[in-house]
Every structure is written in C-alpha cells, then in structure tokens.
Backbone as ProteinMPNN parsed JSONL, in Angstrom:
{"seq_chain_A": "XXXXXXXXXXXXXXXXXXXXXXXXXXXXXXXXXXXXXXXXXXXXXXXXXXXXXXXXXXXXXXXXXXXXXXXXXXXXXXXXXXXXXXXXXXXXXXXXXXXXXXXXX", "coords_chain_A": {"N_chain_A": [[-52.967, 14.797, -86.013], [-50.354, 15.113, -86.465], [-49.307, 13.613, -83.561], [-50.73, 11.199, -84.026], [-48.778, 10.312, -86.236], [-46.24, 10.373, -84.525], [-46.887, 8.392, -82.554], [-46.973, 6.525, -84.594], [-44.644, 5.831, -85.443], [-42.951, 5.229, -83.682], [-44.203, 2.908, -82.628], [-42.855, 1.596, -85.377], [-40.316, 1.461, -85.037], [-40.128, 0.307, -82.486], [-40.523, -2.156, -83.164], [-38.916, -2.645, -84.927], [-36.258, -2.978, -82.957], [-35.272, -0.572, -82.892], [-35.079, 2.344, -80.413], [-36.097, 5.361, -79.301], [-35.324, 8.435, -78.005], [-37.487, 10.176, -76.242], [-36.72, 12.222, -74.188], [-35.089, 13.792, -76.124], [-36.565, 14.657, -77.609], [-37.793, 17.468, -80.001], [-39.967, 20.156, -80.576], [-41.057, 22.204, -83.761], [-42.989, 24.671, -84.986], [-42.859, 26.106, -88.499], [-43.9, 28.911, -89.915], [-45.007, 31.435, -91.568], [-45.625, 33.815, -90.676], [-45.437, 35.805, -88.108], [-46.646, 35.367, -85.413], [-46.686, 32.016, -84.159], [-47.973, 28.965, -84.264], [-49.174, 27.48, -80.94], [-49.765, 24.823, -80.297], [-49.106, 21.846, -78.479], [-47.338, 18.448, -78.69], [-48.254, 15.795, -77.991], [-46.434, 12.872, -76.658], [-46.238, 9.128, -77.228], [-45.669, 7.53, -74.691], [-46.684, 9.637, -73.148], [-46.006, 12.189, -72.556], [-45.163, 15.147, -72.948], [-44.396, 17.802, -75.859], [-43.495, 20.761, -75.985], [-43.739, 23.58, -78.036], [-40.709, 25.289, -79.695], [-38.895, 28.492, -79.898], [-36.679, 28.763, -81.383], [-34.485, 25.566, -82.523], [-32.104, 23.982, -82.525], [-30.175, 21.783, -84.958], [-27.602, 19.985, -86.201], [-25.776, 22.086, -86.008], [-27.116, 23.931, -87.023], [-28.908, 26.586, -86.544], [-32.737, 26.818, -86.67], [-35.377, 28.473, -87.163], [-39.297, 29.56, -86.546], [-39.534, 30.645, -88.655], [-37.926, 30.709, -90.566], [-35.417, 32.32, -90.757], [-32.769, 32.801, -90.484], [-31.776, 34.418, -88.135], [-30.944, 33.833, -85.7], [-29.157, 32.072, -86.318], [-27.143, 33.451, -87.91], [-26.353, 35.354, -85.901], [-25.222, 33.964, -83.948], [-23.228, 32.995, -85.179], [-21.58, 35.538, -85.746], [-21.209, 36.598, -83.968], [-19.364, 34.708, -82.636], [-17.212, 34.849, -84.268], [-16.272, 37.667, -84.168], [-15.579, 36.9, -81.324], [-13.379, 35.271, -82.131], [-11.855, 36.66, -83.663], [-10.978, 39.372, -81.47], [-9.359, 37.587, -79.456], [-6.929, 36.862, -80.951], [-6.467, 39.351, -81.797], [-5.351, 40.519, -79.197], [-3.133, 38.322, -78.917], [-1.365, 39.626, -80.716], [0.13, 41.276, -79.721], [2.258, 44.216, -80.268], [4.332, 44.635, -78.48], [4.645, 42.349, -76.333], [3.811, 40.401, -78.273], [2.863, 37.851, -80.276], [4.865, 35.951, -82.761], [4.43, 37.796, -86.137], [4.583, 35.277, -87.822], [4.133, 33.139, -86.38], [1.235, 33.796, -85.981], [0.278, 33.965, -88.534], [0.144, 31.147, -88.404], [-1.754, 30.507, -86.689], [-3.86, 31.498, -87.102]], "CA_chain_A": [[-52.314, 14.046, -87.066], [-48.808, 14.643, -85.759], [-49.668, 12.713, -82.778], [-50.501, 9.616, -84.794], [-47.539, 9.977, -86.6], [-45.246, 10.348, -83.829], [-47.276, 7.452, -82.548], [-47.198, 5.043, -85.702], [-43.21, 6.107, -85.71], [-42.333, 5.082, -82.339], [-44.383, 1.522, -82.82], [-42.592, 1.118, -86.128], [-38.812, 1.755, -84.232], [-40.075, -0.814, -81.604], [-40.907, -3.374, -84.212], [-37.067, -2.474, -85.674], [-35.359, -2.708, -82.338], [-34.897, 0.959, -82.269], [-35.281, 3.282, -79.031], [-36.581, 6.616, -79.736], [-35.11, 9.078, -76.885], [-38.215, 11.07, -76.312], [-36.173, 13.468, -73.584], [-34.74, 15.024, -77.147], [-37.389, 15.118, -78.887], [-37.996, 19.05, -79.9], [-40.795, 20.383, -81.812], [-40.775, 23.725, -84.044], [-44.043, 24.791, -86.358], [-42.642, 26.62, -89.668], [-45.026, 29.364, -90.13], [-44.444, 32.403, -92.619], [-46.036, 34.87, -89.62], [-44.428, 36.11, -86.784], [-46.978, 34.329, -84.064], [-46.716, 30.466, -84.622], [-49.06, 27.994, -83.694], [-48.946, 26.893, -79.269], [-50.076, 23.598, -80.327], [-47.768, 21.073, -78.367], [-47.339, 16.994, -79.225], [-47.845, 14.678, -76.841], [-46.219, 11.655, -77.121], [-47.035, 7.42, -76.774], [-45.715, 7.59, -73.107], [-47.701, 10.796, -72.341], [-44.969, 13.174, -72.865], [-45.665, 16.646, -73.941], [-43.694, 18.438, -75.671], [-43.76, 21.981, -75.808], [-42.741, 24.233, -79.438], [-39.727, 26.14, -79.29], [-38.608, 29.245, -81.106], [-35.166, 28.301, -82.048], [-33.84, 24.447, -82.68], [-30.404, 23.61, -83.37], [-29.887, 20.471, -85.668], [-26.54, 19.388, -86.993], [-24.701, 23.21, -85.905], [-27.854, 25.04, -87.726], [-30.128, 27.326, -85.433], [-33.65, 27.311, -87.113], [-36.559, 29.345, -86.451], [-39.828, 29.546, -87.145], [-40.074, 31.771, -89.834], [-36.219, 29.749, -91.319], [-34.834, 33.611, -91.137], [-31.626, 32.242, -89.587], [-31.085, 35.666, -87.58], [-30.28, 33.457, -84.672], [-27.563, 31.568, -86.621], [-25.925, 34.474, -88.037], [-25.542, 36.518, -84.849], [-24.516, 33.412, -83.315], [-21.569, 32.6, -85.926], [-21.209, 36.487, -85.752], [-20.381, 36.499, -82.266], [-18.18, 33.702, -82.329], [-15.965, 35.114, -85.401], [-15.708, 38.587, -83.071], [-14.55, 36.454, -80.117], [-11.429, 34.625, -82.262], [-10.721, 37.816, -84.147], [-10.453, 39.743, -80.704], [-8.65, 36.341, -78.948], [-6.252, 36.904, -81.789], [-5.597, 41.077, -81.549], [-4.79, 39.69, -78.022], [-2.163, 37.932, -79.257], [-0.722, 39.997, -81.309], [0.624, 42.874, -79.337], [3.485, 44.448, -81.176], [5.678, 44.431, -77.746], [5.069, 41.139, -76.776], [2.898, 39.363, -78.767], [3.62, 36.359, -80.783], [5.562, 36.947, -84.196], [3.894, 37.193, -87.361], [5.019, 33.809, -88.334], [3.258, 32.095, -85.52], [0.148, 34.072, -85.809], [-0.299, 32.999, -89.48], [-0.435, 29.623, -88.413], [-2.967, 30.274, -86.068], [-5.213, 32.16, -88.406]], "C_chain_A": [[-50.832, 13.82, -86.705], [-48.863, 13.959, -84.294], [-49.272, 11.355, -83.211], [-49.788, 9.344, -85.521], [-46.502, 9.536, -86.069], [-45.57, 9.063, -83.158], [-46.729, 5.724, -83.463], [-45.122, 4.897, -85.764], [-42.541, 5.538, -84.199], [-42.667, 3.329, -82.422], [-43.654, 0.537, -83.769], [-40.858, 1.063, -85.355], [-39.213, 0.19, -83.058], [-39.678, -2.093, -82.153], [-39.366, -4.027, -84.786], [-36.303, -2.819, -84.774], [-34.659, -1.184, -82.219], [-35.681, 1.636, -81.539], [-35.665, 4.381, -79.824], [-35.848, 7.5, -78.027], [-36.034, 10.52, -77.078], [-37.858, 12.314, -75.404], [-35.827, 14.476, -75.007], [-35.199, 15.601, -78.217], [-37.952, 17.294, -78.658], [-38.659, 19.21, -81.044], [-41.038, 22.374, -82.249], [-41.762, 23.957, -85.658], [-43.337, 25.849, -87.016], [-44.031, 27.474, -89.572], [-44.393, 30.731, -90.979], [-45.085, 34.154, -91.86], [-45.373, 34.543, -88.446], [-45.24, 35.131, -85.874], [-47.425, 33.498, -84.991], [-47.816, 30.126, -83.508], [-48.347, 27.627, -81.441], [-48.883, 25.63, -79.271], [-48.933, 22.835, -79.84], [-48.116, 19.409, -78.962], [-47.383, 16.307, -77.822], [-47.494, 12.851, -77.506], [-46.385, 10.441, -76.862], [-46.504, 7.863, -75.182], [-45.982, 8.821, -72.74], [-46.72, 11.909, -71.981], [-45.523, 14.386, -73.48], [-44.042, 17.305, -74.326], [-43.75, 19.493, -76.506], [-42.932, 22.266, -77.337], [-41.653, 25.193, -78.898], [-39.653, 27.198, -80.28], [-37.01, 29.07, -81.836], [-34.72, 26.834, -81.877], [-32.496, 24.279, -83.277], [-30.087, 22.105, -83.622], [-28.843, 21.239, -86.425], [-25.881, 20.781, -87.034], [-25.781, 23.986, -86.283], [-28.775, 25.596, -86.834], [-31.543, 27.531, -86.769], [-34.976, 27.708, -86.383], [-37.684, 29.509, -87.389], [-40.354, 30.094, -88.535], [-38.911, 31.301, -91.165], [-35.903, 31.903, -91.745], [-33.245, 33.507, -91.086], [-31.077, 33.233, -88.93], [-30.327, 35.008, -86.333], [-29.324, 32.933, -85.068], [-26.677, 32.382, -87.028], [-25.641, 34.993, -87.059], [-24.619, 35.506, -84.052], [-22.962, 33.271, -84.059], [-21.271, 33.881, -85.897], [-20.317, 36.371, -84.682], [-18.798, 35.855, -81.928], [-16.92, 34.003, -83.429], [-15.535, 36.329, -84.439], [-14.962, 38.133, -82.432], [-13.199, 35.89, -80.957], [-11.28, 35.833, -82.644], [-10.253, 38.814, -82.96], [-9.648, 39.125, -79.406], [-7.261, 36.729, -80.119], [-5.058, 38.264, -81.915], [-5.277, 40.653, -80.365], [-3.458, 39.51, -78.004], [-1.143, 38.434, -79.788], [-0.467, 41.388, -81.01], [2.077, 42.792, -79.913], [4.166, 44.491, -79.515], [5.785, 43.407, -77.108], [4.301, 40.216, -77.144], [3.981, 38.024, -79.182], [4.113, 37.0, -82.381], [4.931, 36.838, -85.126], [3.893, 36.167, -88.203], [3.88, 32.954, -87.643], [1.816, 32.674, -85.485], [-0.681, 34.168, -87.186], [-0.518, 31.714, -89.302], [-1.204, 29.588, -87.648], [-4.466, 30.58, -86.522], [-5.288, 30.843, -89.164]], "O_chain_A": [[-50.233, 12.746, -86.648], [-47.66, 13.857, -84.053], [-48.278, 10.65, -83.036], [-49.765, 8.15, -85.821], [-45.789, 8.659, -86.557], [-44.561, 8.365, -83.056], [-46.374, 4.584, -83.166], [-44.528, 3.879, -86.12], [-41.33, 5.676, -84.028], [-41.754, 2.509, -82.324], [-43.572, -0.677, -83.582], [-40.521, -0.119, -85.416], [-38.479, -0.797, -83.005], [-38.807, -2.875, -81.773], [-38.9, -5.151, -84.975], [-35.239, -3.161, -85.291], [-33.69, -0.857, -81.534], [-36.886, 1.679, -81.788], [-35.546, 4.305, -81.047], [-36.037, 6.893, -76.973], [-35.706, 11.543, -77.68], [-38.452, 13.371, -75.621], [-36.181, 15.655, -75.051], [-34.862, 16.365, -79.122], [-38.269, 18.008, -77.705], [-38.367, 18.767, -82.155], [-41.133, 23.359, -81.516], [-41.505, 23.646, -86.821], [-43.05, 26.747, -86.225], [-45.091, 26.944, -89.238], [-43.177, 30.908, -90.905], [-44.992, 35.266, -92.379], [-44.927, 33.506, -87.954], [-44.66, 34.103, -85.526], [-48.084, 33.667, -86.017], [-48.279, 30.646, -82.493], [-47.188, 27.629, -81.026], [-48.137, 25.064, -78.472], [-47.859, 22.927, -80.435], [-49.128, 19.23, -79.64], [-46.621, 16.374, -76.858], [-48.008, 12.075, -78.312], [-46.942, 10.471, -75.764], [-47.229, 8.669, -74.6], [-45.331, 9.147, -71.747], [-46.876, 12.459, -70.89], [-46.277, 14.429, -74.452], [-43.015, 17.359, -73.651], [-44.022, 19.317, -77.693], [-41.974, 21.632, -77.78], [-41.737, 25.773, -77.815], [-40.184, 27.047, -81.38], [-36.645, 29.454, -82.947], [-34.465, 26.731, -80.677], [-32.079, 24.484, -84.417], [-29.797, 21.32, -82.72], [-28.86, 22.335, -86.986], [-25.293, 20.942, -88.103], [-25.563, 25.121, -85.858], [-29.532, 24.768, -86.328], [-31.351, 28.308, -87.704], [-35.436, 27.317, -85.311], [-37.526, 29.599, -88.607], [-41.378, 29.901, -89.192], [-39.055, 31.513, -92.369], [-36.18, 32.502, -92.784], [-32.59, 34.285, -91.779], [-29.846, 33.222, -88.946], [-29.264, 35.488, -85.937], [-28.325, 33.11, -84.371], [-25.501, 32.258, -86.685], [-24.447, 35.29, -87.042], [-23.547, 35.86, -83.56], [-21.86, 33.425, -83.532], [-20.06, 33.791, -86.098], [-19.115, 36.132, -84.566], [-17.755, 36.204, -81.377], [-15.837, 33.42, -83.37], [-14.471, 36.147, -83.848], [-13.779, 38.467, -82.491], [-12.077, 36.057, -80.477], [-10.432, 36.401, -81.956], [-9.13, 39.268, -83.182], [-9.307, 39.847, -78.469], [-6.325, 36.876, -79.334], [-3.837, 38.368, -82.029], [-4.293, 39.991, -80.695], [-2.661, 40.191, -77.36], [-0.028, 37.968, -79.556], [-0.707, 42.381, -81.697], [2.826, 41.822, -80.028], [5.202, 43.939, -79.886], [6.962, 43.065, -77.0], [4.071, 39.234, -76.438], [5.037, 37.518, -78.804], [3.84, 38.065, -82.935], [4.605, 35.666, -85.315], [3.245, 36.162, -89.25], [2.993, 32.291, -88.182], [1.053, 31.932, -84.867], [-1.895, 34.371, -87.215], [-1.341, 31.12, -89.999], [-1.718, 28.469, -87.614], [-5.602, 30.133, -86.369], [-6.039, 30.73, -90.133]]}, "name": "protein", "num_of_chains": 1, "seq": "XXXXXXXXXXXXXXXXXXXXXXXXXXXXXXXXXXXXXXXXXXXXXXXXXXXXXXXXXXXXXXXXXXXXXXXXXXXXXXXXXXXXXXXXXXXXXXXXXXXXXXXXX"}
C-alpha cells in the first residue's frame, strides 16, 4: 500500500512540475514495540529504501517508538559542550570579564 502511494505521489508531482529527490527519501515505521517492522519501500525508479531507527526532520530526531531519547541526549550533549566552551572562558586569571561573558551567555 505504501508503495502505491509513494507511487501515485510521485506521478501526481510529475503532473505538477515537481521533482521528488528520491536520494532523501527516508523511511521510519512508528511501532509502540521495541522490534519494528524490516519492511523496506521501493520506489517508481526501483529504489529501495531501507527503515531507519532514528530520522531527523526540521532539527527533531525521531524514533520508532517517538521516545525522543536520541534528541534529548543529543541537545544534552550540545548544552555540556557550550557550558564547558564557556568555563573555558572564564578563567578568573585570564579569562574574559564578567561583562563580556554575559553577553555571550
């Protein structure tokens, strides 16, 4: 069924003058159990393409299960790295002065 969707969706884009860039196409079954479906898509020009366990649309990491453990550790991570980019900065003999390291915060 998702086949002939991805199908009827690609003919209807032609019809429109719109391209489809099937290199970015990425597919990710929702399932409410840990092992998800294998099932891949193949697409009108004979494209397969394989499920993933993590997709990132528009900054958001989702996963099959929508837990978002991969997006929090990731924005975790990345708040660690400025706040220790930051103690860095701010060595009391010669950092930068508390003036300039409110405006960087």
């Amino acid at each position: 069924m998702l086949e002939r969707e991805a199908g009827r969706l690609v003919r209807a884009g032609e019809n429109s003058a719109i391209s489809f860039d099937i290199a970015k196409t990425e597919l990710l079954h929702f399932s409410s159990s840990k092992t998800a479906t294998k099932a891949t898509l193949q697409m009108p020009d004979k494209t397969t393409v394989t499920p993933k366990q993590v997709v990132k649309w528009l900054g958001i990491y989702f996963d099959q299960c929508l837990t978002f453990k991969h997006y929090v550790n990731t924005r975790t991570s990345q708040a660690k790295s400025a706040y220790y980019r930051m103690n860095r900065l701010a060595n009391t003999e010669r950092g930068l002065s508390p003036y300039a390291l409110r405006q960087i915060y």
